[in-house]
KOLZA-632457 format. One record per residue: x, y, z of N, C-alpha, C, O in turn. Coordinates in steps of 0.02 Angstrom, whole numbers, padded with zeros to 5 digits, always signed. Layout:
REM KOLZA-632457
XYZXYZXYZXYZ;...
//
This chain:
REM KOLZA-632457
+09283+10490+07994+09311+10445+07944+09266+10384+07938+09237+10359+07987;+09262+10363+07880+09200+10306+07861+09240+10236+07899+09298+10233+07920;+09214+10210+07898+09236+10124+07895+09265+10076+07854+09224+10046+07820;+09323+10061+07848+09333+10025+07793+09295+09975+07739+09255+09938+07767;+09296+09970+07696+09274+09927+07642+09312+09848+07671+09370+09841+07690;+09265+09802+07668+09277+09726+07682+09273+09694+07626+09219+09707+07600;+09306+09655+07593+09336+09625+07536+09262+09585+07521+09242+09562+07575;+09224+09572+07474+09177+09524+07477+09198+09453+07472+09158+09411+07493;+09259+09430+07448+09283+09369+07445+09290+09340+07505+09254+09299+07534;+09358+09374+07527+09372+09361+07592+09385+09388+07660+09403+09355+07709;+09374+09453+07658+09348+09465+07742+09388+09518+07732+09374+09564+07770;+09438+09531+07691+09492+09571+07747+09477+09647+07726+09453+09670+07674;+09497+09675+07781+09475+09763+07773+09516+09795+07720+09577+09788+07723;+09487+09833+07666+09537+09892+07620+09523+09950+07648+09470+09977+07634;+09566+09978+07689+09578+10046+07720+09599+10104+07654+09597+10166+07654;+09623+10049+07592+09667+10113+07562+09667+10072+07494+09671+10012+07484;+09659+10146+07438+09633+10112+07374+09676+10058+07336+09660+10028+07285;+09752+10049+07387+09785+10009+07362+09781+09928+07365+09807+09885+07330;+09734+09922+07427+09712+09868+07444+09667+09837+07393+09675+09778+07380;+09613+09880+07357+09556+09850+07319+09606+09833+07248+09651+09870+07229;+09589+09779+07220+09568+09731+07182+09603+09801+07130+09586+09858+07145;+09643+09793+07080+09643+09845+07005+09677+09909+07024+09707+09944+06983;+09669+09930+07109+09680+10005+07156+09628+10037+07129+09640+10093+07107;+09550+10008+07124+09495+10027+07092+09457+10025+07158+09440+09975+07189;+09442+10110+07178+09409+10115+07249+09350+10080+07272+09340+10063+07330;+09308+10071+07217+09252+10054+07227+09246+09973+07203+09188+09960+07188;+09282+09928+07198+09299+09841+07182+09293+09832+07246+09334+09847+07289;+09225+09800+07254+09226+09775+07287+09259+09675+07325+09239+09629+07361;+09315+09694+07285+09375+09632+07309+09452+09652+07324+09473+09701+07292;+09491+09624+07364+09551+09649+07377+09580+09641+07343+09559+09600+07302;+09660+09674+07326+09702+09661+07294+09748+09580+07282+09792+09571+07240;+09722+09530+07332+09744+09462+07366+09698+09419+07304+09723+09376+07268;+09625+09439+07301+09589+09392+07288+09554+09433+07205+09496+09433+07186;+09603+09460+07178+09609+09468+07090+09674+09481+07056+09728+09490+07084;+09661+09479+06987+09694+09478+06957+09731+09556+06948+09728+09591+06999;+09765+09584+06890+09802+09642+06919+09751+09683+06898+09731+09732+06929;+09726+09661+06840+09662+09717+06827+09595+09717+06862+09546+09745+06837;+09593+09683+06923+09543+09693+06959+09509+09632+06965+09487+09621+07022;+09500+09597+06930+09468+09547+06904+09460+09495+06958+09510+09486+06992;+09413+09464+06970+09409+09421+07034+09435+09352+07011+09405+09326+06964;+09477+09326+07032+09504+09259+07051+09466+09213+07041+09408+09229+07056;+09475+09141+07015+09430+09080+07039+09425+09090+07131+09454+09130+07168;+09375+09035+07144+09360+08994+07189+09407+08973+07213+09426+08983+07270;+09444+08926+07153+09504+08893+07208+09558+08917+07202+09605+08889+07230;+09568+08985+07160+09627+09039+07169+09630+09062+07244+09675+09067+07286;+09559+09074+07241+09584+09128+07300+09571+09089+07360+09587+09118+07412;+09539+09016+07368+09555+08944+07419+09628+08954+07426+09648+09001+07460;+09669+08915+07397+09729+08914+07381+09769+08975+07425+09806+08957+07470;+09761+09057+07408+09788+09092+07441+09777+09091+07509+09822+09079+07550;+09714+09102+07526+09691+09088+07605+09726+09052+07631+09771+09069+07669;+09709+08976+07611+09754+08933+07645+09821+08932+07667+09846+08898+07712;+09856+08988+07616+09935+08959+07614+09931+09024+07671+09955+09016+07727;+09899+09092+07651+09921+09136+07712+09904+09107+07794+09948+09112+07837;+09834+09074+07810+09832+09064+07863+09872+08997+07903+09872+08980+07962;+09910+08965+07835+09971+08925+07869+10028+08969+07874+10061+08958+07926;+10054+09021+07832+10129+09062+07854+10114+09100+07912+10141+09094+07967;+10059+09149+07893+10063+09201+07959+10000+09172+08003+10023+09149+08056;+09952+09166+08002+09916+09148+08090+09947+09086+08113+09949+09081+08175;+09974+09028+08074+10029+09007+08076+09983+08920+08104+10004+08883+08148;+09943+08913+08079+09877+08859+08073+09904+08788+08033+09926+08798+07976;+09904+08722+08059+09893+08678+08024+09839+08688+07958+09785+08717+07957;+09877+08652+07901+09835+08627+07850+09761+08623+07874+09730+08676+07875;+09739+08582+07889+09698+08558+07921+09632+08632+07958+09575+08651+07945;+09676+08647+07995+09648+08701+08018+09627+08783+07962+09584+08826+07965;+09673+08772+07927+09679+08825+07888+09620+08801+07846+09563+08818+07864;+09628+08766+07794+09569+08730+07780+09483+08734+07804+09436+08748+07767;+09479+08718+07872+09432+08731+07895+09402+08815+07924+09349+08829+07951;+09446+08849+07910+09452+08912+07948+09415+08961+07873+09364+08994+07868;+09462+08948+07833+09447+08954+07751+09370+08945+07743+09333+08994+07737;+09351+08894+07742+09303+08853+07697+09256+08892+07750+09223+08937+07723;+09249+08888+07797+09201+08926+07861+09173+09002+07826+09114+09019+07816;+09243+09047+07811+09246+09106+07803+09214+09114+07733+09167+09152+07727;+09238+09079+07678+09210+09086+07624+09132+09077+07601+09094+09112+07568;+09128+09025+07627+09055+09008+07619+08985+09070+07652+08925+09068+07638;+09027+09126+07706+08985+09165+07718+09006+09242+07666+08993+09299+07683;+09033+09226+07618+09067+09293+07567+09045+09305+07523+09053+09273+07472;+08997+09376+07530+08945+09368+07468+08967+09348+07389+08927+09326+07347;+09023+09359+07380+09060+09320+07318+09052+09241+07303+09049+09214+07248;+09050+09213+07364+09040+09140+07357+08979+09096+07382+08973+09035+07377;+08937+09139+07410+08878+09116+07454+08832+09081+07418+08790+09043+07442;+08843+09103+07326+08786+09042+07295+08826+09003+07249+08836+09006+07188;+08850+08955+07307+08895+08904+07257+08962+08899+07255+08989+08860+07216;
//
């Protein structure tokens, strides 16, 4: 079995075509960080989501979430120029 596909936005693994971005196998973005037709999100759409997930569930100060975010994104080939 191959290896999952890693979201280029933001990190997270699509095991299953329901995960990608549109349920378009080969989008390379998750279903989190586009629109329904696949479509990739702003910048600060998909800021915005990060943030709010890694304050509900890893369960992170603002603050932290924020910095945890901005860390992660900046290495995502989606956002790496700019």
């Amino acid at each position: 079995m191959s290896e999952p596909s890693i979201c280029h936005s933001c990190g997270m693994p699509m095991d299953t075509r329901e995960l990608h971005g549109g349920g378009i196998e080969d989008n390379p973005y998750c279903v989190y960080c586009t629109d329904a037709r696949g479509h990739l999100k702003s910048r600060e759409e998909v800021r915005a989501g990060m943030i709010q997930f890694y304050m509900d569930v890893m369960d992170k100060s603002r603050a932290e979430a924020e910095q945890v975010v901005d860390a992660t994104m900046a290495e995502m080939p989606a956002w790496k120029e700019g």
